[in-house]
C-alpha positions in Angstrom: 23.9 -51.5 -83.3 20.6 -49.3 -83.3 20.8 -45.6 -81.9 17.9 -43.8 -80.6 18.3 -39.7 -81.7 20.8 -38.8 -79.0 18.2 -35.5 -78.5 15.4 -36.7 -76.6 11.7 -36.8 -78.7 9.6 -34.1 -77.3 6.3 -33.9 -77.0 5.1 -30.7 -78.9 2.6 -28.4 -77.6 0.8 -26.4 -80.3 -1.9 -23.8 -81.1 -3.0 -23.1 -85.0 -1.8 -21.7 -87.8 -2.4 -17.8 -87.2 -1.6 -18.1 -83.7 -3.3 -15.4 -80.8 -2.7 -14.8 -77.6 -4.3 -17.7 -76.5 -3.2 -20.1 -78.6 0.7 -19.4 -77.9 0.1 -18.5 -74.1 -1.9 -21.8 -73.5 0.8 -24.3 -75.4 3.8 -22.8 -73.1 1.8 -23.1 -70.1 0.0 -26.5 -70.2 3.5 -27.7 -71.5 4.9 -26.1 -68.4 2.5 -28.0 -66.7 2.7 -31.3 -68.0 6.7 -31.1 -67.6 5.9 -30.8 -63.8 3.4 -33.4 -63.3 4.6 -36.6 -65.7 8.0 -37.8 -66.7 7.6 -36.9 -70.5 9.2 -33.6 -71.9 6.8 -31.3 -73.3 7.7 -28.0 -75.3 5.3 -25.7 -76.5 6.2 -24.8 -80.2 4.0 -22.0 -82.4 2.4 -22.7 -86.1 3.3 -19.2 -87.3 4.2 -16.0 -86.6 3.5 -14.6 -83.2 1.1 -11.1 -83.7 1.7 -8.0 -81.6 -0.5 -8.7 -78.6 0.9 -12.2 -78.3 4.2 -10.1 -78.0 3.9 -7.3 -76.1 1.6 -9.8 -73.9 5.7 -12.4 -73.5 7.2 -9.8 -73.2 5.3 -8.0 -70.1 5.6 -11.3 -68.2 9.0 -12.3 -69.3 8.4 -15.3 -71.6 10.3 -16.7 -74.6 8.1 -17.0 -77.4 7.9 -20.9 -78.4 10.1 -22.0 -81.8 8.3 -22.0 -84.6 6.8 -25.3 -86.4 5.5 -24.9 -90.0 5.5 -28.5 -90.2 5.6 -32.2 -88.4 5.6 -34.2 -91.5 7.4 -37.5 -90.6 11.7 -37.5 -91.1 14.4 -38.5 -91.0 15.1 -37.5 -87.3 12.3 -39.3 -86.6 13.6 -42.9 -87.1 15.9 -45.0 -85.7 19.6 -43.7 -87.1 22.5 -46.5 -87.1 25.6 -44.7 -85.9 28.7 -46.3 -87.6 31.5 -44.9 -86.6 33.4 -42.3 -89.4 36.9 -43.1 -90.6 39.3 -41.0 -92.1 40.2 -40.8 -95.6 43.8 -42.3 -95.2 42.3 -45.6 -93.8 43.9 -48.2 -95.7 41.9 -50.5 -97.9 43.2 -53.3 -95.5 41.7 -51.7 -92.6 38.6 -50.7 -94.0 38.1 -54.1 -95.0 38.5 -55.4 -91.3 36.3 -53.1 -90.0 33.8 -53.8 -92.1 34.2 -57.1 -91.6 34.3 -57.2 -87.7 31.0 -54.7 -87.5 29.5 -56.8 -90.3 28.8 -53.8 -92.0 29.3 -53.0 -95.9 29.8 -49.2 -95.5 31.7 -47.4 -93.7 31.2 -43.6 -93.9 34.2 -41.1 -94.3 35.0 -37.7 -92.0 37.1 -34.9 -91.8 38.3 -34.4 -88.5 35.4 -32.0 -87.5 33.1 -35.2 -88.9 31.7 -33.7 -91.8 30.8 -36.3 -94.6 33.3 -36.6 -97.3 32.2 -39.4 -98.7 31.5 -43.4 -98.5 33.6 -46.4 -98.6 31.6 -50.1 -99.5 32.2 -53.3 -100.4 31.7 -53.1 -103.8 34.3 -50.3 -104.0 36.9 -51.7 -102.2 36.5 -55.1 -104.0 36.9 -53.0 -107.3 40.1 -51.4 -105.8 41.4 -54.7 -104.9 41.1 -56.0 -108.5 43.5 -52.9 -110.0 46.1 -54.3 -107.8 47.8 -55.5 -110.8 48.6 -52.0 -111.7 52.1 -51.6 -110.2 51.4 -47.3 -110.0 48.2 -47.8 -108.1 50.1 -46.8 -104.9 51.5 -43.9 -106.2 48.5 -42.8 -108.0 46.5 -42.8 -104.8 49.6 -40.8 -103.1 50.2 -43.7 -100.3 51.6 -42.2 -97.3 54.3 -44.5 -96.1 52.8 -44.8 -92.6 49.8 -47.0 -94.7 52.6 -49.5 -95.7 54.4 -50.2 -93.1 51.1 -50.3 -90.8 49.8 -52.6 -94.3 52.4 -55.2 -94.0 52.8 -55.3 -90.4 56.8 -53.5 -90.8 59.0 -51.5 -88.7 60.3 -48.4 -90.3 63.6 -48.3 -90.3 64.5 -44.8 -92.2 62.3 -42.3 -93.3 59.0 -41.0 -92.2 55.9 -42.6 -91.7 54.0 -38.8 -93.3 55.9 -39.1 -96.3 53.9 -39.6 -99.4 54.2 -42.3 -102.3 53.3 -40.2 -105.3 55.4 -40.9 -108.1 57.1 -44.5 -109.2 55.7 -48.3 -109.5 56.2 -51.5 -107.1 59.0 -53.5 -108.3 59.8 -57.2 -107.1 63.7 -57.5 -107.0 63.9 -61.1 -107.5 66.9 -60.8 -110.2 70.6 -60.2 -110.1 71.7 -56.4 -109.7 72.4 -56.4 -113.2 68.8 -57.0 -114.2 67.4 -54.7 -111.4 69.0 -52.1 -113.6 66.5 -53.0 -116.4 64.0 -52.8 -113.6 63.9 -50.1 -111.4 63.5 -45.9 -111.7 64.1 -43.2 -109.4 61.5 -43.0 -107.1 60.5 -47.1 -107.2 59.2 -48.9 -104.4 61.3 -51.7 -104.4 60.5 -55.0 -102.7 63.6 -57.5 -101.9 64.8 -60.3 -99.8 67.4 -60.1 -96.9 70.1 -60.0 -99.9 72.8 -57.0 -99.2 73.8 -56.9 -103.3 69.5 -56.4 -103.9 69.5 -53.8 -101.1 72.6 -52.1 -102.3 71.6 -51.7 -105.7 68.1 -50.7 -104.9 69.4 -48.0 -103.2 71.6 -46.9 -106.1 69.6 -46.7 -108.4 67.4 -43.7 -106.2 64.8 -46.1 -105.0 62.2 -44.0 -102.8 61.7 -47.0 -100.4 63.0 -50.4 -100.2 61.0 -52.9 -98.3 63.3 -56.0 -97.2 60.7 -59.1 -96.6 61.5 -62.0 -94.4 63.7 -60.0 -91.7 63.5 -57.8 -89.0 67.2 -57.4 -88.9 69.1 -55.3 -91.9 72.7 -54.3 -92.3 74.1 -50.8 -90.5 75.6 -50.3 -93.5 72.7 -50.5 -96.0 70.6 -48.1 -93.3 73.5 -46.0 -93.6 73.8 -46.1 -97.2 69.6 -45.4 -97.3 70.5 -42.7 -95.5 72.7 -40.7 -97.5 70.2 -41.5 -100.5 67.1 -40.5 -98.6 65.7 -43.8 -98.9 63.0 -45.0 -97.2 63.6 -48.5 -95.6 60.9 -50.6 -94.2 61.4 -54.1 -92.6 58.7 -56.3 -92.9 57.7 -60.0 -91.4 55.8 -61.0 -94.9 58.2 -62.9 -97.7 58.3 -61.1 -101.1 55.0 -62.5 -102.5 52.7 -62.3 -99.8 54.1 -58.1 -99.4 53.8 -58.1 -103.1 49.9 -59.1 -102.7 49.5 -56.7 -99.3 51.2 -53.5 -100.8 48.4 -52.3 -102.9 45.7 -52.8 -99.9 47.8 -50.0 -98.2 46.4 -47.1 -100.8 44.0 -45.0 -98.4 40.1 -45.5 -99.1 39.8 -41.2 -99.9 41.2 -42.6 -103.9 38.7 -45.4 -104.4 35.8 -43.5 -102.2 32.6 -42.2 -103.6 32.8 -38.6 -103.4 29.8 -37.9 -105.1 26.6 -39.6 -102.7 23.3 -39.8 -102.0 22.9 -38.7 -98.4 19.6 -37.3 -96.2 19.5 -34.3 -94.1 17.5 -34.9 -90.9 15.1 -32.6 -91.8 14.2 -34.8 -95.2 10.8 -35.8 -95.5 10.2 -39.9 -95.2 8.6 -39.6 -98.4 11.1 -38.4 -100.4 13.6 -40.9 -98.8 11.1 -43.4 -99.8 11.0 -42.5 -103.4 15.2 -42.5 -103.4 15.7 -45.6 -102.2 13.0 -47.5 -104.5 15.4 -46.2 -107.5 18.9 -46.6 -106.0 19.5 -49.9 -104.3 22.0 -48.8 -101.8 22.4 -50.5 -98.6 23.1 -48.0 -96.3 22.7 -44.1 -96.8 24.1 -41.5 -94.8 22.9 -38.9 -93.0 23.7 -35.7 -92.0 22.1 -32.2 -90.3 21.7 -29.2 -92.2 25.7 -28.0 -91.7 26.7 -31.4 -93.3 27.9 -32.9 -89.7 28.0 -37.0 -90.3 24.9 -38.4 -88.1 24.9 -42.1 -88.7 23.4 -44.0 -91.4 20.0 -45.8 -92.6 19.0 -48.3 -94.6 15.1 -49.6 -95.8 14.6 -51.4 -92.3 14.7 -48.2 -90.5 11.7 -47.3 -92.1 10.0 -49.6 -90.4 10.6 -48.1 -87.0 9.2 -44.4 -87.9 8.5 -42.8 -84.8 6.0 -39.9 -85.5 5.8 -36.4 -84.2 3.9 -36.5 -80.9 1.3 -33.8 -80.7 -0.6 -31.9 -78.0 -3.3 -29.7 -80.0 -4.4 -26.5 -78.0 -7.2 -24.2 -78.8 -8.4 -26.2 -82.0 -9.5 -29.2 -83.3 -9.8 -28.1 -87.1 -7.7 -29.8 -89.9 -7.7 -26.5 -91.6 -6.5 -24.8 -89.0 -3.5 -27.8 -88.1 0.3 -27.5 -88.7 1.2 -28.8 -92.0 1.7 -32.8 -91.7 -0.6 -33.1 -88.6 -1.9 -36.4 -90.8 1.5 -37.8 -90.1 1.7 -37.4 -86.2 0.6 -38.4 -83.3 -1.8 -36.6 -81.6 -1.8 -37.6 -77.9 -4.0 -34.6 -76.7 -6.7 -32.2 -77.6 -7.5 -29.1 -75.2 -10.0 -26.8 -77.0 -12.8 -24.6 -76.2 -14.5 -24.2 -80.0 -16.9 -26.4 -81.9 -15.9 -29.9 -82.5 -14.2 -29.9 -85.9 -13.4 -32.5 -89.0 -9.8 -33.4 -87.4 -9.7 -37.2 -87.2 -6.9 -39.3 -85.5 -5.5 -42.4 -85.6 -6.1 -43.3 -82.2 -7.6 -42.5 -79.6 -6.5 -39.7 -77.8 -7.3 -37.3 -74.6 -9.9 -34.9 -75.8 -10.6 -31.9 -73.1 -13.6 -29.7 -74.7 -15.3 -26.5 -72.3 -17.9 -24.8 -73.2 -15.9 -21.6 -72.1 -14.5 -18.2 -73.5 -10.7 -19.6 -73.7 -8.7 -21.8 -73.9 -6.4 -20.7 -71.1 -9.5 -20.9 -68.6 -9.2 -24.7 -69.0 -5.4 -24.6 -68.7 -5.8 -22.7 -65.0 -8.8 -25.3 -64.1 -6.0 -27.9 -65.0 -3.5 -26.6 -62.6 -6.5 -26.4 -60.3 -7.3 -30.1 -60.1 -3.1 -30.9 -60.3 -2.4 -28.9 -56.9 0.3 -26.9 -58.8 0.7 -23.4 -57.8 0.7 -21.1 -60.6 3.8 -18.7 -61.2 2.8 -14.7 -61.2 4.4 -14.2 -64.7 2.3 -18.1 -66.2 -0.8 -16.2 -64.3 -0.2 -13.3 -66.3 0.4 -15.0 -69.9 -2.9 -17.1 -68.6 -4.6 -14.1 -67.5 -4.3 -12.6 -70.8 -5.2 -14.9 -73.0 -8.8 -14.7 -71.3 -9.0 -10.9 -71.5 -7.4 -11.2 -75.5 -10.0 -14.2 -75.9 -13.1 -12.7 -74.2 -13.0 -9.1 -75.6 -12.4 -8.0 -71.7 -15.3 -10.5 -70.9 -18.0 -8.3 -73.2 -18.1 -11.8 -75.7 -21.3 -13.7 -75.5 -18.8 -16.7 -75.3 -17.5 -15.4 -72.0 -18.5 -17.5 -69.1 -18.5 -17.1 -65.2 -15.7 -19.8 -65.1 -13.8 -17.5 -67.2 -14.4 -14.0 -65.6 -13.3 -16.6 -62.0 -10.6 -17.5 -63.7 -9.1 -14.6 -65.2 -9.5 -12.6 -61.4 -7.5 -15.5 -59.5 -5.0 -14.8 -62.1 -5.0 -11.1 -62.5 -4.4 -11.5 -58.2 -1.3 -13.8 -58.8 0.3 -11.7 -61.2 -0.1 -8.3 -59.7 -2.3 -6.7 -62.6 -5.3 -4.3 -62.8 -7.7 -6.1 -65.7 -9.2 -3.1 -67.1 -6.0 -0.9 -66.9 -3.9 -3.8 -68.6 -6.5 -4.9 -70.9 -6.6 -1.7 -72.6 -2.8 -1.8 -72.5 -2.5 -4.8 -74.3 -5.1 -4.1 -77.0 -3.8 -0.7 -77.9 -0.4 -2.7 -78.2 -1.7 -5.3 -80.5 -3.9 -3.0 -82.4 -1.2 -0.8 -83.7 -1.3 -1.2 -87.5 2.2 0.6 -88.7 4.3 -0.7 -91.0 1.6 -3.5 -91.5 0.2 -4.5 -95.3 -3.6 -5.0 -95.7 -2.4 -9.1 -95.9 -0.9 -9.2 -93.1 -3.7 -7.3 -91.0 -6.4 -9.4 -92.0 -4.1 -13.1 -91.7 -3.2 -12.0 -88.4 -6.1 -13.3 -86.9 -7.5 -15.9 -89.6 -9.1 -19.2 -89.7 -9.9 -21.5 -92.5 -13.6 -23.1 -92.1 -15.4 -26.0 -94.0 -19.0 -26.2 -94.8 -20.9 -29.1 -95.1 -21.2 -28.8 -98.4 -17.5 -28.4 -99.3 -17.3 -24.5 -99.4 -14.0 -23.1 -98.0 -14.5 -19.6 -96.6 -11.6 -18.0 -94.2 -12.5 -15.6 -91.4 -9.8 -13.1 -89.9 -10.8 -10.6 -86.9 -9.6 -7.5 -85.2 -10.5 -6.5 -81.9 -10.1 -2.5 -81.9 -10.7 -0.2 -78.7 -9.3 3.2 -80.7 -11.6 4.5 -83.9 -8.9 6.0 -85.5 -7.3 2.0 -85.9 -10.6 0.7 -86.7 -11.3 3.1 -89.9 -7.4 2.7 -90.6 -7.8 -1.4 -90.9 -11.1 -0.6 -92.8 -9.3 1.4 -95.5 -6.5 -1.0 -96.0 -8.7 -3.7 -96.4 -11.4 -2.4 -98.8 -9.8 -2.2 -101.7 -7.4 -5.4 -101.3 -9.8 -7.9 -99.7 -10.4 -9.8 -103.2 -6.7 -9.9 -103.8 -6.3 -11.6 -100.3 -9.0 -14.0 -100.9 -7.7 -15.3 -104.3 -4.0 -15.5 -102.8 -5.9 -17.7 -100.0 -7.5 -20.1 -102.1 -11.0 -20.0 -100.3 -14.2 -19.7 -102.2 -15.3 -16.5 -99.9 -13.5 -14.4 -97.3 -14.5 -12.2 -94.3 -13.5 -10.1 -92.2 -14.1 -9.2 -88.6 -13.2 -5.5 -87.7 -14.8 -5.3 -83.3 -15.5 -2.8 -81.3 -14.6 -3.7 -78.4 -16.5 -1.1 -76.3 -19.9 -0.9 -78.2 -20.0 -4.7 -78.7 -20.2 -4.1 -82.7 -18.8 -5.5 -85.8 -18.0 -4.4 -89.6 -17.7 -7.4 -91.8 -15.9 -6.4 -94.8 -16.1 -9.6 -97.4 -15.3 -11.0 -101.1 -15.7 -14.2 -103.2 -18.4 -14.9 -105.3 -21.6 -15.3 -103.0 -20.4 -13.8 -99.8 -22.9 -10.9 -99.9 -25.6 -13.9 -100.1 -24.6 -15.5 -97.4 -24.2 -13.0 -95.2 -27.7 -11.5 -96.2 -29.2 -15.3 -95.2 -27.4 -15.4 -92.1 -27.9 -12.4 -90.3 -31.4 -11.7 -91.8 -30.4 -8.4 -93.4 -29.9 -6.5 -96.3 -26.3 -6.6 -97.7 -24.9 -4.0 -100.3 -22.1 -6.0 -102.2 -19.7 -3.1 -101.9 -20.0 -2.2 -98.8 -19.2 -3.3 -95.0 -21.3 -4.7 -92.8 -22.2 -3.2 -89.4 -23.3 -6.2 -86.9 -24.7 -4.6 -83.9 -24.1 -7.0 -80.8 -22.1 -9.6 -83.0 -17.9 -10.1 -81.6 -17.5 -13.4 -80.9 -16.2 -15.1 -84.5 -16.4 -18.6 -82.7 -20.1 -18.5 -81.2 -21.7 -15.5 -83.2 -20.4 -15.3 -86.9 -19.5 -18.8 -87.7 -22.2 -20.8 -86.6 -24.5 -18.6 -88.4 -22.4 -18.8 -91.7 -22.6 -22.6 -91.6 -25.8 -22.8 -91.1 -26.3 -20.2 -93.7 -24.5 -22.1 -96.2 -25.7 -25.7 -95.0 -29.6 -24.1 -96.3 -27.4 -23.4 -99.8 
């Protein structure tokens, strides 16, 4: 039988890699959204660290900050997982063998009682464990308990307890006279016999540890007694001496012949590498387990076939560079973005929402416009902020009267004064201690692709207080080259606004950068020094466009 993940698949809503205020607070409220108005669950999930802004900004309106996702590369968890019941380790081989046999199945996986994986019983190994039945110690090797015999050969125990273990001693067949049992049987034997009192007698004598009598389901007080007094085990059993002879040795339990040592998948392992495992081992069935080592089921090459991908809502970009890690293996469902249409392709078609607008957020609020569904004051507030974080307090040449709308209805809904806690939330997110020159500059930062090829990667900083502004300037200057080389892009810039003159110092590296720059704001550019842009904040409608088209004239 094929098992669905018992967790439900969620639809994830996510912003980029470098995540801002918009990008976080308009995944957890168009997921919000879309949980209210279709019968799919949505959760809004975060590619990367959430910056200071982003947090004071949850915080002030009482929001979680969404789990993070560093990657959606297809796994395990995202196939179809056959659940096979666990057994225990003291199964007999008997009953493994009719389990596997009634399921139709040719492993069956083995638990502890709190269902971790111990290890895995198949086929092949109980066919193997069958074929050493010749060995009259295999019972006692595998420390039998005596509840697996009687169970084994369908007995009634007569003395003795059913926990007691079988670990020293052989199987012996009395079929002779007493004198040649003496010959034949040590201290601590199993000893198998027919309803003969003289055979029972002397089994016991002679400090057999259990005596199985075939062919009866009566036996003598006497002998019971006797078994007694010799703490002998005594098992009556329906089965005649050679058909319990050929049954005993299916009683050892499945922990002795079980593979201990296993290839098994976590539910976080990528299809690929399961892929490349089971092109080199040909194992039917493999188990599976999370990352505490809790038994999840099992799969097998078919279950491949039914990979059901990560399902994706992008927010606030439609850049591959700018995608969670394994983007190429999902399934994007929707795009909701406000910047230039990117180099992202899909698979399918999908639901693409692009505004010419300041944020992404103003787009969410239109949404819940046109829906009928009445905004919350603290989702107007996350909302609401995102606008101001996105707009520069609506001083951005990408602000737009829809936004400045937008952002007032909300500010009304959630009880806030825009300039008092704009300048709030800036000073909050602006606040550089403790920080390295690394991670001011990625805390903000996009990767961008020119036509021809050239990666260049673009962090920002939106300042209101001069003291933080020459502070980020200092930390960067002398480590910006070290940054870019750690990134891997051919140039780096970045971006450090004024929010309240409208200005911009560009501090750059890479080989070329001064070049560009030079050719794309019509300037002079001294290599070693920053660049002051007067009227230039927006990175998305002022700086970018004019680096590409900079670099397209290359």
């Amino acid at each position: 039988m094929e098992l669905k993940n018992a967790m439900q698949r969620k639809i994830c809503v996510i912003g980029h890699k470098n995540p801002d205020t918009d990008s976080i607070c308009s995944a957890i409220a168009y997921a919000h959204l879309k949980n209210l108005i279709s019968d799919r669950e949505y959760e809004p999930r975060r590619a990367g660290e959430i910056n200071q802004e982003t947090a004071f900004v949850l915080n002030r309106f009482h929001m979680k900050p969404p789990r993070n996702c560093l990657d959606v590369h297809a796994t395990v968890s995202d196939i179809d997982i056959r659940y096979i019941d666990g057994v225990y380790g003291n199964m007999t081989l008997r009953r493994a063998w009719e389990t596997m046999r009634d399921q139709d199945i040719t492993t069956l996986p083995i638990t502890s009682n709190d269902n971790k994986l111990e290890g895995l019983i198949t086929l092949k190994r109980l066919a193997m464990a069958n074929m050493d039945s010749l060995d009259p110690h295999a019972a006692s090797n595998a420390c039998t308990p005596i509840g697996n015999i009687v169970e084994t050969l369908q007995g009634t125990l007569i003395t003795g307890s059913r926990e007691m273990v079988f670990d020293q001693g052989k199987i012996v067949i009395a079929a002779g006279s007493p004198e040649a049992m003496e010959n034949m049987v040590d201290p601590g034997d199993i000893v198998l016999v027919a309803n003969r009192y003289e055979a029972q007698l002397c089994a016991i004598e002679l400090e057999a540890a259990c005596l199985v009598v075939c062919m009866t389901p009566r036996i003598a007080k006497t002998i019971i007694k006797i078994a007694e007094e010799h703490n002998c085990t005594v098992i009556s059993t329906p089965y005649d001496t050679y058909a319990a002879s050929c049954l005993i040795n299916q009683s050892i339990p499945i922990r002795h012949p079980m593979a201990k040592t296993m290839i098994s998948f976590q539910l976080s392992t990528p299809i690929e590498e399961v892929k490349k495992v089971m092109g080199q081992v040909r194992h039917n069935y493999f188990p599976v387990v999370d990352k505490h080592g809790y038994y999840q089921g099992v799969i097998s090459r078919r279950n491949l076939l039914n990979l059901k991908r990560k399902q994706l809502v992008l927010v606030d970009h439609n850049e591959k560079t700018q995608c969670v890690e394994g983007f190429e293996e999902a399934e994007i469902l929707e795009i909701i973005d406000h910047h230039r249409i990117g180099s992202l392709e899909t698979s399918g078609p999908v639901y693409f929402r692009n505004h010419p607008v300041g944020c992404t957020a103003t787009i969410i609020y239109q949404m819940y416009c046109e829906n009928a569904v009445d905004i919350e004051p603290d989702m107007a507030g996350i909302l609401c902020s995102a606008i101001l974080s996105d707009t520069l307090i609506f001083r951005s040449p990408t602000c737009t009267p829809q936004d400045e709308y937008a952002a007032h209805q909300l500010a009304q809904i959630a009880g806030i004064d825009i300039e008092d806690f704009a300048q709030e939330m800036f000073e909050a997110g602006e606040n550089l201690h403790g920080k390295t020159a690394e991670q001011v500059l990625l805390q903000d930062y996009k990767v961008f692709v020119s036509n021809n090829k050239m990666r260049f990667g673009v962090g920002q900083g939106s300042y209101v207080s001069t003291k933080n502004r020459e502070t980020a300037k200092q930390m960067l200057e002398g480590k910006i080259q070290e940054i870019q080389e750690h990134e891997n892009v051919d140039m780096i810039f970045y971006l450090i606004t004024n929010i309240l003159d409208k200005s911009s110092e560009v501090l750059f590296a890479g080989k070329g950068a001064d070049d560009v720059l030079a050719n794309a704001f019509h300037c002079e550019v001294e290599k070693d020094k920053p660049l002051l842009l007067h009227g230039v904040v927006s990175r998305k409608k002022q700086f970018i466009p004019a680096m590409l088209g900079a670099l397209q004239n290359q």
